[in-house]
C-alpha atoms as one frame of an Amber mdcrd trajectory, in Angstrom:
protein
 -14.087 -14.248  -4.692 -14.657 -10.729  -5.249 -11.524  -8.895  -4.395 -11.110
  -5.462  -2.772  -9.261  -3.176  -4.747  -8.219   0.687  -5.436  -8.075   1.984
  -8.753  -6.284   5.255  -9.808  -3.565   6.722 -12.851  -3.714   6.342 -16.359
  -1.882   4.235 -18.751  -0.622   0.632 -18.688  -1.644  -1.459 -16.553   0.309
  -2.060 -13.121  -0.934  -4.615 -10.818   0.053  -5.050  -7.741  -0.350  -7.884
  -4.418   0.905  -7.391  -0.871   2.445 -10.041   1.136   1.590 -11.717   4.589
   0.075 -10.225   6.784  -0.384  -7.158   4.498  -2.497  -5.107   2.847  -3.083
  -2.559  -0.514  -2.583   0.068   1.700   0.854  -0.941   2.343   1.870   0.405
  -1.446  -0.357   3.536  -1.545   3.630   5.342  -1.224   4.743   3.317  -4.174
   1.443   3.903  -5.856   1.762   8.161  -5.946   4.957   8.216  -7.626   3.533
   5.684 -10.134   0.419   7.088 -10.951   1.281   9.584 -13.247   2.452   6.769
 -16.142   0.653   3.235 -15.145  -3.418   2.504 -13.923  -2.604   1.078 -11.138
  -4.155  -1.856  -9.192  -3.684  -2.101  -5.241  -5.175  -5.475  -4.776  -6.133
  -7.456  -1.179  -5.881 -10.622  -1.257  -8.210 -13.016   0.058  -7.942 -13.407
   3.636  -6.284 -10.041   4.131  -7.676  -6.296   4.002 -11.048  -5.895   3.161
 -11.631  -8.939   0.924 -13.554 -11.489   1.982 -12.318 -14.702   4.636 -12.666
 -17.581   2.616 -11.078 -21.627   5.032  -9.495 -22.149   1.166  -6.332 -20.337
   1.268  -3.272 -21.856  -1.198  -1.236 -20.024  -4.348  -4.204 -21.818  -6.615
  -7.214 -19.927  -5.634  -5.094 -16.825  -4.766  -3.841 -17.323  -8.571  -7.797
 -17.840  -9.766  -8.801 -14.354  -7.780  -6.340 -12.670 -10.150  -7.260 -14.095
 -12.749 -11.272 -13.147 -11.954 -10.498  -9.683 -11.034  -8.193  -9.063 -14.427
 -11.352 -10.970 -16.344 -13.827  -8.254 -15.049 -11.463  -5.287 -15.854 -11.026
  -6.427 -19.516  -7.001  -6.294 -18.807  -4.487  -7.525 -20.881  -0.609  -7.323
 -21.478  -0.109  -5.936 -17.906   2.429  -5.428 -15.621   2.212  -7.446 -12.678
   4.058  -6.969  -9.070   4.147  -8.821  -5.514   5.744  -8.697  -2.432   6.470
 -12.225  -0.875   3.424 -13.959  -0.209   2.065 -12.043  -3.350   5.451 -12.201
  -5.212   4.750 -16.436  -5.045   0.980 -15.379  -6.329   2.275 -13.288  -8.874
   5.195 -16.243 -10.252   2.504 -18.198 -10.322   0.485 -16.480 -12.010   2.367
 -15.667 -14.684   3.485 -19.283 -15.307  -0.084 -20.243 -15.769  -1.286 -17.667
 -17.706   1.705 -16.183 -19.190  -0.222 -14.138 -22.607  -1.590 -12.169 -19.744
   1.509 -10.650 -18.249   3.891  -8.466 -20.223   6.366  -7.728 -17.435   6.624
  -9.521 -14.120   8.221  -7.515 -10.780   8.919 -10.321  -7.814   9.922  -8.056
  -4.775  11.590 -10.428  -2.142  10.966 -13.672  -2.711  12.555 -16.807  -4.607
  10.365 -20.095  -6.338  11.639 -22.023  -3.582  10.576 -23.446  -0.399  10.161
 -21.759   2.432  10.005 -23.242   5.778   7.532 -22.251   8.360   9.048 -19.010
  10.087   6.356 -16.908  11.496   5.102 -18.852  14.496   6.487 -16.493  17.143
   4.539 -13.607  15.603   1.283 -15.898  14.973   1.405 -16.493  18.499   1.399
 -12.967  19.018  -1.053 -12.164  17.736  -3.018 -14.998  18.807  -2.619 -14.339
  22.469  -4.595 -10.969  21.850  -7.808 -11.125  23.772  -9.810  -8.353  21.346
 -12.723  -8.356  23.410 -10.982  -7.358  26.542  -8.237  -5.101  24.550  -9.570
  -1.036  25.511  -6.731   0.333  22.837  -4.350   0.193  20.535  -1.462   0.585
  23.118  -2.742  -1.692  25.115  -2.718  -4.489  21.779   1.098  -2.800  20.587
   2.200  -3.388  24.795   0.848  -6.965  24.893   2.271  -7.893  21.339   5.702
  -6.450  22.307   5.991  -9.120  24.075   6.643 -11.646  21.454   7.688  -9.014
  18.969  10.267  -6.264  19.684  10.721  -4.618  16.836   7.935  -1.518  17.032
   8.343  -1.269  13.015   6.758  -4.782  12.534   4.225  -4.489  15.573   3.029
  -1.467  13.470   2.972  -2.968  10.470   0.741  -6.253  12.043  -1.207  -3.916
  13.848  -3.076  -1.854  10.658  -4.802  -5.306  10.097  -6.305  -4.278  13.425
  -9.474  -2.792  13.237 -13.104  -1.694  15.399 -15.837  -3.561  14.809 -19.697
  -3.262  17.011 -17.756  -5.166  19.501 -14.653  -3.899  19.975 -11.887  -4.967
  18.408 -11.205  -7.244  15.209  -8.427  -8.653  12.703  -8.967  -7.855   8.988
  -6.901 -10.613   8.273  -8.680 -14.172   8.768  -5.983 -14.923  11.434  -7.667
 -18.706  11.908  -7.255 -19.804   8.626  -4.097 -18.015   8.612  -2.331 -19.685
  11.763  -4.393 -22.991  10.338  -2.583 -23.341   6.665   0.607 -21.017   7.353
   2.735 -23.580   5.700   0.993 -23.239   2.225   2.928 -19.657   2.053   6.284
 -21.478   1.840   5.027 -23.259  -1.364   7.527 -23.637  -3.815   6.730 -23.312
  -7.444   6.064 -26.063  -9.560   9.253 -28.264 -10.420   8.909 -27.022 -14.480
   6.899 -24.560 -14.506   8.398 -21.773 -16.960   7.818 -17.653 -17.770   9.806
 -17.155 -20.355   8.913 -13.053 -20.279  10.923 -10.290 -18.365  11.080 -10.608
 -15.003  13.092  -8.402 -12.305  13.563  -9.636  -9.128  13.790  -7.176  -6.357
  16.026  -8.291  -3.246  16.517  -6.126  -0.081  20.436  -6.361   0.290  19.781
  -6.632   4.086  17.246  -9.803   3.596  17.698 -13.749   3.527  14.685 -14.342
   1.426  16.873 -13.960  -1.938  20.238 -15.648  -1.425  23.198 -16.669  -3.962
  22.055 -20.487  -3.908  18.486 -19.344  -5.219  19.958 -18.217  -8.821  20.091
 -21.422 -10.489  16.169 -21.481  -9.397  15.347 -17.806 -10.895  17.268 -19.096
 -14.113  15.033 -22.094 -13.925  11.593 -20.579 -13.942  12.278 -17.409 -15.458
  15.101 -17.775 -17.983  14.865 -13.983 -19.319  15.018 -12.435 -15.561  17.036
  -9.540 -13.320  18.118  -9.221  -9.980  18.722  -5.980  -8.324  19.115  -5.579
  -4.959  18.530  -2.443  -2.938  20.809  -1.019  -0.702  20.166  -0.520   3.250
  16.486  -2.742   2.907  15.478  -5.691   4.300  12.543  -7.671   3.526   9.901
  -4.532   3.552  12.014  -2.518   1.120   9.601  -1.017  -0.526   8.281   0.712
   2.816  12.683   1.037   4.159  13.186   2.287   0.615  10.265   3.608  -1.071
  12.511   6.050  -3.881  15.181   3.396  -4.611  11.939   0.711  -5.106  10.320
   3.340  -7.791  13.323   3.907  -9.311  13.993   0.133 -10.032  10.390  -0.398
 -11.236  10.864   2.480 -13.666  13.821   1.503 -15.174  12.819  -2.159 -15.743
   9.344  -1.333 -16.825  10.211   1.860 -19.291
């Protein structure tokens, strides 16, 4: 699985995975003030952006495309970041190949379980008809429907794209809708990364709650929590400066 990525900055490496749904684009904010100090690595994950639609879709292969992509790009002691989805590829990761990963960033997500919670927008988006759809307005009216909240419509809706016949997802939406449940995945009962790891809540978000500490000392005994102020589960696109400034300080 070759992986799309974008490449830019100088100096340690800084890797970094979306969530659901998601893309590298969604960082490219994060990425400017970074890119000055780190290389950094915007990375789609299979099944999302322009990488390639693959019916395997699970934490194992998305941990093996990593490790592939970091192979070819001769990196080592890195700094490695994700955001939900990508924050359980990135824990994972790191406890399988921990020599790999100096510092680990885990932005809104625990190693727990997660049930199944994004039916109402998988219906959504599965009730688009793309090859009748004339517009993007007419695809953000017909998903309002199931989703109110314009912010996330807009945010599902950059996975929409053109395509010879009209209109097409970027994301493989059937395998998607298919395996959703393999996104709640909970870490392995054991599994260990002993390096530093800061875990970045939005203070507005469920996804990181009090009963989830004696998990993050579990897994990864030498970790932080911060959370940020006025965000909820997209902080680093509700709170782009206070997201930087937390990277910074952990990372150095």
């Amino acid at each position: 699985m070759n992986l799309n990525y974008k490449k830019s900055g100088s100096g340690p490496p800084l890797v970094i995975l979306h969530g659901l749904f998601g893309s590298l684009d969604n960082w490219f904010s994060i990425a400017k003030e970074l890119v000055e100090h780190y290389t950094l690595y915007l990375i789609d994950q299979r099944n999302h952006g322009d990488s390639a639609h693959s019916e395997e879709w699970n934490y194992a292969v998305m941990v093996e495309d990593l490790k592939e992509l970091i192979d070819a790009e001769g990196l080592e002691n890195i700094y490695l970041m994700g955001h939900s989805m990508g924050g359980k590829t990135v824990m994972n990761f790191a406890v399988k190949y921990p020599e790999l990963v100096e510092k680990l960033i885990v932005a809104d997500i625990a190693p727990r379980f997660y049930p199944i919670h994004h039916q109402t927008i998988l219906e959504g988006l599965n009730s688009l008809n793309l090859k009748e759809i004339k517009s993007r307005k007419e695809a953000d009216d017909q998903l309002a429907a199931y989703i109110p909240e314009l912010g996330v419509r807009q945010f599902l809706l950059k996975s929409l794209t053109r395509d010879s016949e009209g209109f097409a997802w970027k994301i493989n939406l059937k395998v998607i809708t298919e395996k959703i449940e393999n996104v709640g995945e909970a870490l392995a009962e054991g599994a260990v990364f002993k390096g530093p790891t800061l875990f970045l809540a939005g203070a507005n978000s469920n996804y990181i709650q009090q009963k989830d500490l004696p998990d993050l000392e579990s897994h990864f005994p030498n970790y932080e929590l911060e959370f940020i102020p006025n965000a909820g589960h997209w902080l680093h696109a509700e709170q782009p400066h206070a997201v930087v400034e937390a990277m910074r300080r952990f990372l150095g």
